[in-house]
C-alpha positions as CSV (number, residue, x, y, z in Angstrom):
1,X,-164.6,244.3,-15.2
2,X,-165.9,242.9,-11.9
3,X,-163.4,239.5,-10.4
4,X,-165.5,237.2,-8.6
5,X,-164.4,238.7,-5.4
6,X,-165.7,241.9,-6.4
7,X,-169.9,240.7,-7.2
8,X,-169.9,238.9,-4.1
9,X,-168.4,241.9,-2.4
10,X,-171.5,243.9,-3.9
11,X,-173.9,241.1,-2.9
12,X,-172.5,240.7,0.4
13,X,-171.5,237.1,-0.1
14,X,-167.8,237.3,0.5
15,X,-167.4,235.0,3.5
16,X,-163.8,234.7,4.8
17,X,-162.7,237.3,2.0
18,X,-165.0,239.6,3.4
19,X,-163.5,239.3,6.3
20,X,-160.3,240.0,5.8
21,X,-161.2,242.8,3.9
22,X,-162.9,244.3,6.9
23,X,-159.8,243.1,9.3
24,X,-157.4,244.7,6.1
25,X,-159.8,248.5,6.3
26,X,-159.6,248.6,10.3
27,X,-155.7,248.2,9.5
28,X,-155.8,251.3,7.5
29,X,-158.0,253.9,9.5
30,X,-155.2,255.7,9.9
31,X,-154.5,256.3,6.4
32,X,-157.1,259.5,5.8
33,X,-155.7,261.1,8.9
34,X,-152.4,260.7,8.5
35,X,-153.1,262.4,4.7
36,X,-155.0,265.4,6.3
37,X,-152.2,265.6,8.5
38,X,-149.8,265.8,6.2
39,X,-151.5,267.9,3.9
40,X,-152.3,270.4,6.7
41,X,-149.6,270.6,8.6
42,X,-146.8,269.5,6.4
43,X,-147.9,271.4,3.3
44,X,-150.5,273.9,3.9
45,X,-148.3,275.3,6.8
46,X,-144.7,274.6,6.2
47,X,-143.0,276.9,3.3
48,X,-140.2,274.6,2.6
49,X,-142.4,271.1,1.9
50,X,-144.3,273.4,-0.1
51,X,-141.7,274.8,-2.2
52,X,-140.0,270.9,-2.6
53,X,-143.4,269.6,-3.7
54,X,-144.3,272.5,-6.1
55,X,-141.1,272.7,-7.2
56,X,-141.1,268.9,-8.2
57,X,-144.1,269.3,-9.6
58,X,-144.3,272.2,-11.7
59,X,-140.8,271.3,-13.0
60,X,-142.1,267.4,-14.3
61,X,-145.2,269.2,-15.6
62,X,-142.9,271.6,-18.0
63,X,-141.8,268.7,-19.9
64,X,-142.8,267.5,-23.4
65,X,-144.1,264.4,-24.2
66,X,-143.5,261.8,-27.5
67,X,-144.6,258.3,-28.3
68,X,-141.5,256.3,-29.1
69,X,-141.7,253.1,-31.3
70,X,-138.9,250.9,-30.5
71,X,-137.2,247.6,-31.9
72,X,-136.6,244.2,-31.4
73,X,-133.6,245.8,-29.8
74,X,-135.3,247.9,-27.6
75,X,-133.7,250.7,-29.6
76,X,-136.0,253.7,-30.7
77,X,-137.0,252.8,-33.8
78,X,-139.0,256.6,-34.7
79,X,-140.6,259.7,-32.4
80,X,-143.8,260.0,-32.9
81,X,-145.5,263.6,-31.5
82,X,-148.6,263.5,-32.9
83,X,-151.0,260.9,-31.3
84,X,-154.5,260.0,-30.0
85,X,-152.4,259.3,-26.7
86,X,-150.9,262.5,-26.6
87,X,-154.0,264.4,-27.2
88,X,-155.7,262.7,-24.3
89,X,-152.4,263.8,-22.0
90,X,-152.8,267.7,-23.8
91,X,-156.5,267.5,-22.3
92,X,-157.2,264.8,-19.8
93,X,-161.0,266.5,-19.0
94,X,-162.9,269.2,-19.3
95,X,-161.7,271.0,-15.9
96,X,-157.6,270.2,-16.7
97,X,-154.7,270.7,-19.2
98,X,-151.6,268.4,-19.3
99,X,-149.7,271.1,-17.3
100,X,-151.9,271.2,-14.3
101,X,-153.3,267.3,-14.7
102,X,-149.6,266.4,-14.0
103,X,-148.7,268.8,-11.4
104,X,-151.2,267.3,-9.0
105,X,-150.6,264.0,-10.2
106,X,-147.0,264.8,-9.1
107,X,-148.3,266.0,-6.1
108,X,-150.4,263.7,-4.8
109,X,-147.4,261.3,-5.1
110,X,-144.9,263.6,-3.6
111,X,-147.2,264.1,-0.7
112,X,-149.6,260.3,0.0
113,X,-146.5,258.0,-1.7
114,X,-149.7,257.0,-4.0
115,X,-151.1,258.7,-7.2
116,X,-154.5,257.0,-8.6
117,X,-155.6,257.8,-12.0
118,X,-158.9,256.8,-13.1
119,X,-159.7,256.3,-17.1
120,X,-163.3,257.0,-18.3
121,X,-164.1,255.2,-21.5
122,X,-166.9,256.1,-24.5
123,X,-167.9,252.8,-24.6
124,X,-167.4,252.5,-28.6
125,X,-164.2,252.6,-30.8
126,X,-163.0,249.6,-29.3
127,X,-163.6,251.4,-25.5
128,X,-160.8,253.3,-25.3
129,X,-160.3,256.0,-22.7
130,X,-161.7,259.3,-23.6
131,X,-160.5,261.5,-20.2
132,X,-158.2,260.8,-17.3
133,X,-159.3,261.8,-13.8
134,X,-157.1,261.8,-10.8
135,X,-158.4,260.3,-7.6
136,X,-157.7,261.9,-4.1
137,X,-155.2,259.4,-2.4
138,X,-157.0,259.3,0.7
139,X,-160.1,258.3,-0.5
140,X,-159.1,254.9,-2.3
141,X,-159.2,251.6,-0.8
142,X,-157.0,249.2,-2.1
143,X,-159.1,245.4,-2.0
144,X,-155.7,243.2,-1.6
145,X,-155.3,240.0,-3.5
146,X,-154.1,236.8,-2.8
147,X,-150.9,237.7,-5.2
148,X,-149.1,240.9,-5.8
149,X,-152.3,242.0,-8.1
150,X,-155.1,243.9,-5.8
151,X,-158.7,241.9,-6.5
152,X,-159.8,245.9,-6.9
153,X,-160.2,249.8,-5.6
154,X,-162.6,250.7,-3.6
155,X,-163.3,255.0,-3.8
156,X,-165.5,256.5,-1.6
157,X,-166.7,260.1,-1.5
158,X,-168.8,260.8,1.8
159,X,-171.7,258.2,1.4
160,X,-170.6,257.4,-2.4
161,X,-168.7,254.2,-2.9
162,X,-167.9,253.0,-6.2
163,X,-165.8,249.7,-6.4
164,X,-163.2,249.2,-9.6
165,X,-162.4,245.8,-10.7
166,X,-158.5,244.3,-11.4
167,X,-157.9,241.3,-14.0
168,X,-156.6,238.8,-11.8
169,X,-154.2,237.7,-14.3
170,X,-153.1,240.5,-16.2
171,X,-154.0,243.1,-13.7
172,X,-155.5,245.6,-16.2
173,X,-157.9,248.3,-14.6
174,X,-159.4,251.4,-15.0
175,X,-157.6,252.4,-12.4
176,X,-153.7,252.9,-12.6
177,X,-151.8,252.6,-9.4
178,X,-148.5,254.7,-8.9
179,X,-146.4,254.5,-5.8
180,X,-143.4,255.4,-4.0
181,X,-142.0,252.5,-2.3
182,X,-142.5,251.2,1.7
183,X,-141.2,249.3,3.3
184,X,-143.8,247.8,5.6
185,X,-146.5,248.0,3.0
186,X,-147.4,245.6,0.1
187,X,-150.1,247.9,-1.6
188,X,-149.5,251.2,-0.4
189,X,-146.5,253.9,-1.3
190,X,-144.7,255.8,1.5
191,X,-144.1,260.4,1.0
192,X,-141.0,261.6,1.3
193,X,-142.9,263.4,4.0
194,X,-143.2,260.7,6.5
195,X,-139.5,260.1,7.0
196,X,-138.9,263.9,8.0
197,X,-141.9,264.1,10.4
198,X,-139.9,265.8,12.8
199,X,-138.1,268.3,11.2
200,X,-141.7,269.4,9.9
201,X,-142.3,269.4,13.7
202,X,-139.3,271.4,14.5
203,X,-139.3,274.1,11.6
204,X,-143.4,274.7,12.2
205,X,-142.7,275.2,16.0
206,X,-140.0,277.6,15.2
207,X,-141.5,279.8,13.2
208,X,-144.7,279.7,15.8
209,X,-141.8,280.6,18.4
210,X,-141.0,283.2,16.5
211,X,-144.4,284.6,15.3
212,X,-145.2,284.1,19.4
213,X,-141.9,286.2,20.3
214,X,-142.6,289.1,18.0
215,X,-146.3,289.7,19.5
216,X,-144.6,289.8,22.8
217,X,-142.5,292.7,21.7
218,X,-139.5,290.8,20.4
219,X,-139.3,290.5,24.5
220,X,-138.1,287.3,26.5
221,X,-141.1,286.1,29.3
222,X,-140.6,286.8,32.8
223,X,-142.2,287.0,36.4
224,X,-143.5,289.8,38.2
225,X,-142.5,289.1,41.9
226,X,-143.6,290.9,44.7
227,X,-142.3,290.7,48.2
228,X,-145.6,290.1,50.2
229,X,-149.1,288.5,49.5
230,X,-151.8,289.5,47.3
231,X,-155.3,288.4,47.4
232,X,-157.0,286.9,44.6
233,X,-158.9,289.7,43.2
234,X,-155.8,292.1,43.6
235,X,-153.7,289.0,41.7
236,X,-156.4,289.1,38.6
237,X,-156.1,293.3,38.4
238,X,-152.7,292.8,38.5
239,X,-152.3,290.3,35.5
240,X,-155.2,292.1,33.4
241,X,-153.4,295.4,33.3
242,X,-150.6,293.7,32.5
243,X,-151.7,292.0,30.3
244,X,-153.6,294.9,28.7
245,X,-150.6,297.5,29.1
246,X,-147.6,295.6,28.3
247,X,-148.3,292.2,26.5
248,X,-148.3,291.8,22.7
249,X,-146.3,293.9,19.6
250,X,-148.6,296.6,19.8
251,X,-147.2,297.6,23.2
252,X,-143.3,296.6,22.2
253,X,-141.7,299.5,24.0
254,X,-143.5,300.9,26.5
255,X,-141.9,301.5,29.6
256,X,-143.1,298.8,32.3
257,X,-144.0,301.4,35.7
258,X,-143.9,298.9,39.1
259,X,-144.6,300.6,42.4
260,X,-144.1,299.1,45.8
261,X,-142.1,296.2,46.2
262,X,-142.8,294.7,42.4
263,X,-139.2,293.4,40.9
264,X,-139.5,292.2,37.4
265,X,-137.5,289.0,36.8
266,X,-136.6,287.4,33.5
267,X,-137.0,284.2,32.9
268,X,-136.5,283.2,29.3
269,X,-133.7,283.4,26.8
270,X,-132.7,285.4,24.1
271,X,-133.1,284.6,20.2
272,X,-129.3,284.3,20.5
273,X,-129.3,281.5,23.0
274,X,-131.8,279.7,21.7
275,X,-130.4,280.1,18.3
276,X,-133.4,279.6,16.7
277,X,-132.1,280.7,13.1
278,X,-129.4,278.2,12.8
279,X,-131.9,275.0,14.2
280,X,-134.6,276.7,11.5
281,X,-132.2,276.3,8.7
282,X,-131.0,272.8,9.6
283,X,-134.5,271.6,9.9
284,X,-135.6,273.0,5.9
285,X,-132.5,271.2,5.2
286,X,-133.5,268.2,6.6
287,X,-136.9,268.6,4.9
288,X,-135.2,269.5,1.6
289,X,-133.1,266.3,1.7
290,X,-135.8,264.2,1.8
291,X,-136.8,265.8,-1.3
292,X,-133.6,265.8,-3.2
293,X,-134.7,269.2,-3.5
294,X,-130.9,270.8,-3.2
295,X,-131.5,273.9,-0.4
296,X,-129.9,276.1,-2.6
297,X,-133.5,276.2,-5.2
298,X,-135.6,276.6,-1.9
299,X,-133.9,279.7,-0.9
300,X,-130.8,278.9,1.4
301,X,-128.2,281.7,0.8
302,X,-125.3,279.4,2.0
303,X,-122.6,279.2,-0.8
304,X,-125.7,280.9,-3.0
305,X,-123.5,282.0,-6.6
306,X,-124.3,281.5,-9.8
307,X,-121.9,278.3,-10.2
308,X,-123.6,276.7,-7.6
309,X,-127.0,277.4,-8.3
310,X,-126.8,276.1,-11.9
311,X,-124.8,273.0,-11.0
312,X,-127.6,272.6,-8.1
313,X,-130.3,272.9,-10.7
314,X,-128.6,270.4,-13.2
315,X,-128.3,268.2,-10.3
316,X,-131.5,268.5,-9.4
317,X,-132.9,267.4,-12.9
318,X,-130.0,264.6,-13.0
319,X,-130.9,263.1,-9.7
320,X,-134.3,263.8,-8.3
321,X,-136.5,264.7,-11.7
322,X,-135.4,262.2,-14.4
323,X,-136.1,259.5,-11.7
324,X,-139.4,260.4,-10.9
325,X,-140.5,260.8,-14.7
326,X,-139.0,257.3,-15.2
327,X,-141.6,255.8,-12.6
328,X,-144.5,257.7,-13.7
329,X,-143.8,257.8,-17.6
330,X,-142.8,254.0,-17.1
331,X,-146.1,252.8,-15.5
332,X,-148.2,255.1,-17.4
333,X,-146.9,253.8,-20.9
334,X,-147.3,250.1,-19.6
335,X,-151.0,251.2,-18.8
336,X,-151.7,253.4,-21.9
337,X,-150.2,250.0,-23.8
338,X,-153.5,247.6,-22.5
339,X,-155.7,250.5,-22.8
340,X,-155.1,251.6,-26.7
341,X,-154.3,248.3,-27.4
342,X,-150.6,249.6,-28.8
343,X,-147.3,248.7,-28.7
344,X,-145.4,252.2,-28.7
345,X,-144.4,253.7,-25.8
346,X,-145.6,256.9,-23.9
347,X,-142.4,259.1,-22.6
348,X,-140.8,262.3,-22.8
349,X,-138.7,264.0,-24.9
350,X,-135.7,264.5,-23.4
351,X,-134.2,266.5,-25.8
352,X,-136.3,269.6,-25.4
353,X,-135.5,270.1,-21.5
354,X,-133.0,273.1,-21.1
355,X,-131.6,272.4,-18.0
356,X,-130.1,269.1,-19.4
357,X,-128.2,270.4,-22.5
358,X,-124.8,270.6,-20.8
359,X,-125.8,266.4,-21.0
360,X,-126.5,266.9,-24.8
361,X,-123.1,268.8,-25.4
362,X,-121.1,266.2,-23.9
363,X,-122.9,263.3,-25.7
364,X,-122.1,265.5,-29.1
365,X,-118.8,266.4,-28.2
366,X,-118.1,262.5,-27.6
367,X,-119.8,261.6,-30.9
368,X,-117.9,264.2,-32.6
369,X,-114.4,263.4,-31.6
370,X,-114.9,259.5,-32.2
371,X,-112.3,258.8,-34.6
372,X,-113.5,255.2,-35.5
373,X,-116.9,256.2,-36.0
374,X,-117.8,257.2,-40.2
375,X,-119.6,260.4,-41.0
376,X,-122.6,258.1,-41.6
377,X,-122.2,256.9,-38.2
378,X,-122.1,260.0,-36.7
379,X,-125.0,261.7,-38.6
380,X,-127.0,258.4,-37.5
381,X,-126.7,258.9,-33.9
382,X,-127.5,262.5,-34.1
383,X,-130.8,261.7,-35.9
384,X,-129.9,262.5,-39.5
385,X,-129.8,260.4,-42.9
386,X,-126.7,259.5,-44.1
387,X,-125.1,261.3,-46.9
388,X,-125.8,260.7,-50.7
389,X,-123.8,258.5,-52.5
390,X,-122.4,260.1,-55.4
């Protein structure tokens, strides 16, 4: 469904709205670079924001997924685990499970702020959706509206441009919008990334520091000084055979052999000084907390027991997980809802996630020892019948 805005945007008849659409793009140039970026540097090249982001995602992608139908009450009414929903999340398309379909769904959020899903439809049985494809963050264009509701999405593939419309009233689309939110943005979501830039910074330029330090030898740099004057072509022999000889971890060791008046002066500091471990470790810290991954899971041996590392886990569903699959269950079953035409709701089953059964036990044990609850009661809120009468 094309909006007005979007068939004279296609004709080229857009007048002032074009305008601002072009003033709105040259706004946003920054957008695809600042993804590369991040994806590069911040990803690609950084261990830790790895480890958050997969960990994030690959733990959201284990879950199970129901359809709930729910009350006037907004109590759930029945579970429903066989559906045509479900079996369009179980296989989105031909190249993707629901396992892997999520994971980067919950990556490309975790890393752009924004996830775009794209529903193609077979154009009979009322048009419903027949796959789900995911849209590369950097290469969608939100068309802003004159409301809250974008007039549409613009994705372009090298010279490949294909616009999506937006109802202007009930904002329905094709395309379903999930973001983190920003602060300074109206359409666009903001990574956890952005707000530890500089510890990215700081733990990448370490470990280069490091990787530098052990191809010199695991030596400290210095100066060769020399008492009188060398011409230039004497200077060059001088710093090719050292450099040949002495530089780089295939010559760590080797005794350095001056004659004349050479004295060899160091100039940079040790490991120690620089303490390079400790400002490595504060840094994935840094990184983690942004995550609300706890550093514990991404391999940080302080106070690293048992205890700690299951409370830590628990935590981690508790605080950083459950949240996440609230947004993205939330807004997918509000989408799912125009696109079936249904009224139950997509979410997950809560029940079947391991990690949260010291949650169950307490909930049971609460149940249990209610004394002004009736068996019936009890057997109600744990999901069964109530007994016979006799």
């Amino acid at each position: 469904m094309l909006t007005n805005f979007l068939k004279n945007y296609v004709t080229g008849k857009t007048g002032n709205s074009k305008s601002s659409l072009i003033s709105y793009r040259t706004a946003r140039t920054d957008s695809s670079t600042d993804y590369d970026d991040i994806s590069e540097n911040g990803y690609k090249k950084n261990v830790v924001v790895y480890r958050c982001v997969h960990m994030i995602a690959r733990t959201i992608a284990s879950v199970n997924w129901i359809m709930r139908k729910m009350n006037e009450s907004h109590e759930i009414d029945e579970i429903i685990y066989k559906h045509e929903i479900l079996n369009l999340i179980d296989r989105p398309n031909s190249n993707q499970y629901k396992t892997t379909f999520m994971e980067a769904a919950v990556s490309y959020l975790m890393l752009s702020g924004n996830c775009y899903v794209m529903a193609i439809r077979n154009g009979s049985d009322y048009n419903k959706p027949v796959e789900l494809h995911l849209l590369r963050p950097d290469r969608v264009r939100i068309i802003p509206g004159k409301s809250s509701v974008p007039d549409g999405y613009e994705y372009l593939v090298g010279n490949d441009m294909r616009l999506f419309g937006v109802d202007p009233v009930s904002g329905a689309s094709d395309i379903l919008h999930i973001k983190l939110f920003n602060p300074v943005d109206d359409w666009y979501g903001m990574s956890p990334v952005e707000a530890v830039l500089g510890s990215i910074s700081q733990h990448n330029a370490i470990a280069q520091q490091n990787i530098a330090f052990l191809h010199n030898g695991g030596r400290p740099s210095g100066a060769l000084m020399y008492n009188s004057s060398l011409d230039h072509q004497k200077r060059n022999d001088l710093k090719n055979d050292l450099r040949n000889l002495y530089e780089g971890g295939r010559n760590a060791g080797k005794i350095l052999l001056l004659e004349g008046n050479f004295e060899w002066k160091e100039m940079g500091l040790s490991p120690k000084d620089l303490d390079f471990i400790s400002g490595k470790e504060l840094a994935a810290k840094e990184i983690a907390m942004a995550f609300g991954v706890p550093p514990i899971l991404i391999g940080s041996m302080a106070d690293a027991t048992y205890a700690n590392y299951k409370e830590a886990r628990y935590n981690f569903w508790e605080e950083t997980i459950l949240p996440i699959l609230n947004l993205m269950t939330g807004e997918l079953s509000n989408w799912f809802k125009v696109l079936f035409k249904t009224d139950l709701n997509f979410w997950y089953d809560l029940d079947s996630i391991p990690a949260l059964s010291r949650r169950r036990e307490s909930e049971w044990n609460k149940i249990s020892s209610s004394e002004f609850l009736t068996i019936d009661e009890k057997r109600e809120a744990f999901g069964y019948p109530p007994l016979e009468t006799p």
